[in-house]
C-alpha positions as a Markdown table, in Angstrom:
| # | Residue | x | y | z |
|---|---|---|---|---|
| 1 | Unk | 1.0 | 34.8 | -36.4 |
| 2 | Unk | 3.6 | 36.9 | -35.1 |
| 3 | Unk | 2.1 | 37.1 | -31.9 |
| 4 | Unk | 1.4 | 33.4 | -31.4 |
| 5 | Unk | 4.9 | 33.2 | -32.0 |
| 6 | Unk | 6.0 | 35.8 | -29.7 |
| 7 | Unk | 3.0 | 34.3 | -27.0 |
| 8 | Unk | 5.0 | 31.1 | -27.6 |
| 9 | Unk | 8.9 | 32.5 | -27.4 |
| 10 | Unk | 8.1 | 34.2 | -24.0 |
| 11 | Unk | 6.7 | 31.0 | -22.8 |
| 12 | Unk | 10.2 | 28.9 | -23.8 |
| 13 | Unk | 11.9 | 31.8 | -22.1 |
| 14 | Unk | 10.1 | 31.8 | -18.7 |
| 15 | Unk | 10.6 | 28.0 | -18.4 |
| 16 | Unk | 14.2 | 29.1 | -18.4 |
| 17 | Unk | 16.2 | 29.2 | -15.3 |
| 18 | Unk | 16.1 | 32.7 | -13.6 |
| 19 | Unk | 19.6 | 32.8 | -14.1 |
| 20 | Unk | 19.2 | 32.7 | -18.4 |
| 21 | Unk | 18.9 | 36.0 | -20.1 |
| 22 | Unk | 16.9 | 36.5 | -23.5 |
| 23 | Unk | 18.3 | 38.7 | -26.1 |
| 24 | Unk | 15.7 | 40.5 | -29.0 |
| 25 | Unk | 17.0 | 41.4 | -32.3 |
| 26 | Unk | 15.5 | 42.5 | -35.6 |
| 27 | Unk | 17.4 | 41.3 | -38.9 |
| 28 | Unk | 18.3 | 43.1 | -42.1 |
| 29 | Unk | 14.9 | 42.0 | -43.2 |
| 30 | Unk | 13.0 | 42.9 | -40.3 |
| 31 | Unk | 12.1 | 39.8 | -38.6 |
| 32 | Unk | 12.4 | 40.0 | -35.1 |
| 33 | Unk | 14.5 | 37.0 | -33.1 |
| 34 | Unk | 15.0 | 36.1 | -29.4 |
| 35 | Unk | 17.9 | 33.8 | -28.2 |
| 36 | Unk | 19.6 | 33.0 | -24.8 |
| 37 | Unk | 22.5 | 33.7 | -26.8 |
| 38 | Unk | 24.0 | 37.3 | -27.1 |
| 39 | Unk | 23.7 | 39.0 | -30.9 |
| 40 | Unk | 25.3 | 41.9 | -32.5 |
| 41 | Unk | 22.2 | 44.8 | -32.1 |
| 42 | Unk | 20.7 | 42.4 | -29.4 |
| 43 | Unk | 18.8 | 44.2 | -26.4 |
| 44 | Unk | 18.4 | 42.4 | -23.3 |
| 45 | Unk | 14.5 | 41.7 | -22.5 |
| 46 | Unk | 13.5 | 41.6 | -19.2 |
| 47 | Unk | 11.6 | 38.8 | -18.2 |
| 48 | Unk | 9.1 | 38.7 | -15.2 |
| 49 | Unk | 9.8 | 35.8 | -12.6 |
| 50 | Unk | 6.7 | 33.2 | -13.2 |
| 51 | Unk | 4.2 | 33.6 | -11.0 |
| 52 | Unk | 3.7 | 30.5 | -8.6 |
| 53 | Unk | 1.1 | 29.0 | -6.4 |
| 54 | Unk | 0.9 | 26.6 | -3.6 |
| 55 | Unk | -1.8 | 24.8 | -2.0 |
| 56 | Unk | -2.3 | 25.3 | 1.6 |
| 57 | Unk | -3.2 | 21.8 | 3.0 |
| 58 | Unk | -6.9 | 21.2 | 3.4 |
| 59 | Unk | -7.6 | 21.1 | 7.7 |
| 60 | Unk | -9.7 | 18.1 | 9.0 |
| 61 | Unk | -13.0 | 19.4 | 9.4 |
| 62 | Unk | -13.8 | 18.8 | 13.3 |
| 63 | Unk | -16.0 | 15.9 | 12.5 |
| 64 | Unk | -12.9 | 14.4 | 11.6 |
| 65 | Unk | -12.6 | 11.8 | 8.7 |
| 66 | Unk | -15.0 | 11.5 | 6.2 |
| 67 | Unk | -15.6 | 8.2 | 6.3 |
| 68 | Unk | -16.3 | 6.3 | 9.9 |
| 69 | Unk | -14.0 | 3.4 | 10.7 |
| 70 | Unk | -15.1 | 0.3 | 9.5 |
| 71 | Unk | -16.2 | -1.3 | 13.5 |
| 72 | Unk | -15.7 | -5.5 | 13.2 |
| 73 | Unk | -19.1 | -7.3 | 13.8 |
| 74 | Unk | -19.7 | -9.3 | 16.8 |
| 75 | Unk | -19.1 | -12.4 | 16.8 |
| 76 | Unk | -19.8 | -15.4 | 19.4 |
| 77 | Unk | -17.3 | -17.5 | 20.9 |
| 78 | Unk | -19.7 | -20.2 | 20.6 |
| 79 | Unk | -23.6 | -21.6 | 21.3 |
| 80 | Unk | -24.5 | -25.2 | 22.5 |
| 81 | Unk | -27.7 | -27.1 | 23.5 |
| 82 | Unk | -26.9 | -27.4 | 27.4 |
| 83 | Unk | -30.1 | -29.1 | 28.5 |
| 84 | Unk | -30.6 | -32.0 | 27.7 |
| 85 | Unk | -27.1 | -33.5 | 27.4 |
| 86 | Unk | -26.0 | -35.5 | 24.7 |
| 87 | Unk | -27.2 | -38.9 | 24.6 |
| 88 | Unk | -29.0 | -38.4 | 27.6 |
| 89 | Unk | -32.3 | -40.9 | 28.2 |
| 90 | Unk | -35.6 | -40.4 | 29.7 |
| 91 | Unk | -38.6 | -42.4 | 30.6 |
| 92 | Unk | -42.0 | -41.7 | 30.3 |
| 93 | Unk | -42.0 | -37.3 | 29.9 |
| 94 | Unk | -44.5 | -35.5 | 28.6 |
| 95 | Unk | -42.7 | -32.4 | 28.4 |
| 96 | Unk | -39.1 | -32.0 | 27.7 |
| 97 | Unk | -37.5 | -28.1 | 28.2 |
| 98 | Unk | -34.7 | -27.4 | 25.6 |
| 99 | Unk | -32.0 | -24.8 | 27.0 |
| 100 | Unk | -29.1 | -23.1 | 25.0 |
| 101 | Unk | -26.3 | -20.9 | 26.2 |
| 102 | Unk | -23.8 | -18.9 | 24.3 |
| 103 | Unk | -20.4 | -17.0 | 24.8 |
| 104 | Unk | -21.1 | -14.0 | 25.5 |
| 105 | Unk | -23.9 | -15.4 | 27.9 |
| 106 | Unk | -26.3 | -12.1 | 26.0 |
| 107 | Unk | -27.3 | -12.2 | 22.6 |
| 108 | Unk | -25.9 | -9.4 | 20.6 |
| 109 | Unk | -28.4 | -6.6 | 19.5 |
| 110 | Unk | -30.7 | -8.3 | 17.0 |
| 111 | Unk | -29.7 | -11.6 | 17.3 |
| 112 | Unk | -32.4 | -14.1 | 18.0 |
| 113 | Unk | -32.3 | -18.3 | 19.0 |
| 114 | Unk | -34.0 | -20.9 | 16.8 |
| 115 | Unk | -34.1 | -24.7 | 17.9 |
| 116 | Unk | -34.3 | -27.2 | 15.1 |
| 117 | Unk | -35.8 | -30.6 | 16.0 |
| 118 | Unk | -34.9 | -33.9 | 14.2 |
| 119 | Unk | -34.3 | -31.3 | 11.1 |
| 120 | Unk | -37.2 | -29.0 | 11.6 |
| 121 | Unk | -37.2 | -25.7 | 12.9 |
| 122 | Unk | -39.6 | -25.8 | 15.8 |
| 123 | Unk | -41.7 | -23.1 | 17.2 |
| 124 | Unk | -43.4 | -23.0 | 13.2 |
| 125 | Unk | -40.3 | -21.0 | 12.5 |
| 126 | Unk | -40.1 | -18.4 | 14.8 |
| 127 | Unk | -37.6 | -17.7 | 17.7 |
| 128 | Unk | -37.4 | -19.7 | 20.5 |
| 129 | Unk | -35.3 | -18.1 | 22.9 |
| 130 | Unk | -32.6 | -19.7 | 25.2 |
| 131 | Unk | -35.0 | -22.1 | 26.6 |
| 132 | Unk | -38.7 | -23.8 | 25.2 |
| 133 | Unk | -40.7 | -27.0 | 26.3 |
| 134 | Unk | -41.4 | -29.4 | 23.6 |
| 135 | Unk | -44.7 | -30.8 | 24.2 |
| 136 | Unk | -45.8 | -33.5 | 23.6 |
| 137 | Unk | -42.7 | -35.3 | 23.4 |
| 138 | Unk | -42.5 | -38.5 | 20.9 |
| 139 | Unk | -41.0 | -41.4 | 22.0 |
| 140 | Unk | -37.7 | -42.1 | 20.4 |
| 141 | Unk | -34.1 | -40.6 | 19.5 |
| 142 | Unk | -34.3 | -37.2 | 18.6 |
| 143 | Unk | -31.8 | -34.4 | 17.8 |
| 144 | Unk | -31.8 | -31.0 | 18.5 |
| 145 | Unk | -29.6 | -27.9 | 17.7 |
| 146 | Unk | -29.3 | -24.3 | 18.3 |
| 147 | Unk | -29.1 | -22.1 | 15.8 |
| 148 | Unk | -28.8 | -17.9 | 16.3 |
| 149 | Unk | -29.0 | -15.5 | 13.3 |
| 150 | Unk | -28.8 | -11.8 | 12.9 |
| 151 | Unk | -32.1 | -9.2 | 12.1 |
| 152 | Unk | -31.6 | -10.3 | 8.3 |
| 153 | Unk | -31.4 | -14.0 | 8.9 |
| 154 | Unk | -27.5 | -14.5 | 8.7 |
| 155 | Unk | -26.8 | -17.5 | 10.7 |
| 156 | Unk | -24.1 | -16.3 | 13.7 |
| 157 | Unk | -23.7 | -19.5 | 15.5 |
| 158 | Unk | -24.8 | -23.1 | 15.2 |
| 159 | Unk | -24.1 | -25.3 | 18.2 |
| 160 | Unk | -23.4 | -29.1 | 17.5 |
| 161 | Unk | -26.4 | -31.5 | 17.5 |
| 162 | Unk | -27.3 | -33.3 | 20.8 |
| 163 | Unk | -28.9 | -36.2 | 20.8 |
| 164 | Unk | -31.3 | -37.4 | 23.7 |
| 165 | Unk | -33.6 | -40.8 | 23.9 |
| 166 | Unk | -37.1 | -40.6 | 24.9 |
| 167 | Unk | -38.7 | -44.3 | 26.3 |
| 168 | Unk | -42.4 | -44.3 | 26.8 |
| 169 | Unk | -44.6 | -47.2 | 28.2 |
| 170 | Unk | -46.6 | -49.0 | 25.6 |
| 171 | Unk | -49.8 | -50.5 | 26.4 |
| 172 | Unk | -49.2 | -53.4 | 24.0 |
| 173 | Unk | -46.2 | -54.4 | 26.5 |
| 174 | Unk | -47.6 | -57.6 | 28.7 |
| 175 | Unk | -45.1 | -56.3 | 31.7 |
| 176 | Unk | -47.4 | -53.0 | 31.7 |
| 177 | Unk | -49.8 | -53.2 | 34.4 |
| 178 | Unk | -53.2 | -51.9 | 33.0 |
| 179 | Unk | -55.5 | -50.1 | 35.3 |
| 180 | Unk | -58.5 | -51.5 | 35.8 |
């Protein structure tokens, strides 16, 4: 006990300011007392200076931070259908070539182009590429769009739809000369 005390005394006392002084004195009944006040009998205890420690700051290693900065994804400036143009007609085709450009003119790394075609992906799904043939062609209006997406399927860019007209001959029209 008396040591837990003393333990704890000498603690108090080197919290104090280095300027403070501690005095020791033992009573009439033999209990033993420290102040920072001076006593009748008091000796003067010398007390250590605390002993201190300071970090040195932690170097960058020469890989430099431990975690890479965070590079922005690519992004396109935009993708369009460019052939054919919007609304554009034609007569009698039995093949009809689809082209798409984008800005930036090369696909980013992983990037691929699917065409959809009156709302179905053509090509049974896969890529296209910037330019494919539709073959046959049905007669009618159709729309088609561009549409690019990453290596997990994360659409990049979808250009607006373009619609085009296809007009074929039909035997059942009397102005349709039949060969004979």
């Amino acid at each position: 006990m008396m040591r837990t005390f003393l333990f704890t005394l000498i603690s108090l006392a080197a919290g104090v300011t280095l300027a403070a002084n501690v005095y020791r004195w033992v009573d009439e009944n033999g209990v033993v007392h420290y102040s920072d006040q001076p006593h009748a009998n008091a000796q003067k205890v010398h007390i250590e200076d605390p002993q201190t420690y300071k970090a040195a700051p932690v170097p960058a290693g020469p890989q430099g931070p431990l975690t890479p900065p965070v590079q922005p994804l690519p992004t396109y400036r935009g993708c369009a259908v460019s052939d054919p143009a919007d609304e554009q007609s034609y007569a009698n085709v039995d093949a009809l070539t689809v082209r798409v450009s984008t800005d930036p003119a090369m696909l980013f790394e992983g990037d691929q182009i699917y065409l959809v075609l009156d709302g179905q992906t053509l090509n049974g799904g896969a890529p296209t590429g910037a330019s494919y043939t539709l073959t046959p062609v049905d007669r009618g209006t159709h729309t088609v769009q561009a549409v690019i997406k990453d290596g997990r399927g994360a659409l990049m860019c979808q250009s607006p739809p373009v619609t085009f007209h296809v007009h074929q001959s039909s035997v059942l029209n009397p102005n349709t000369r039949r060969p004979h």
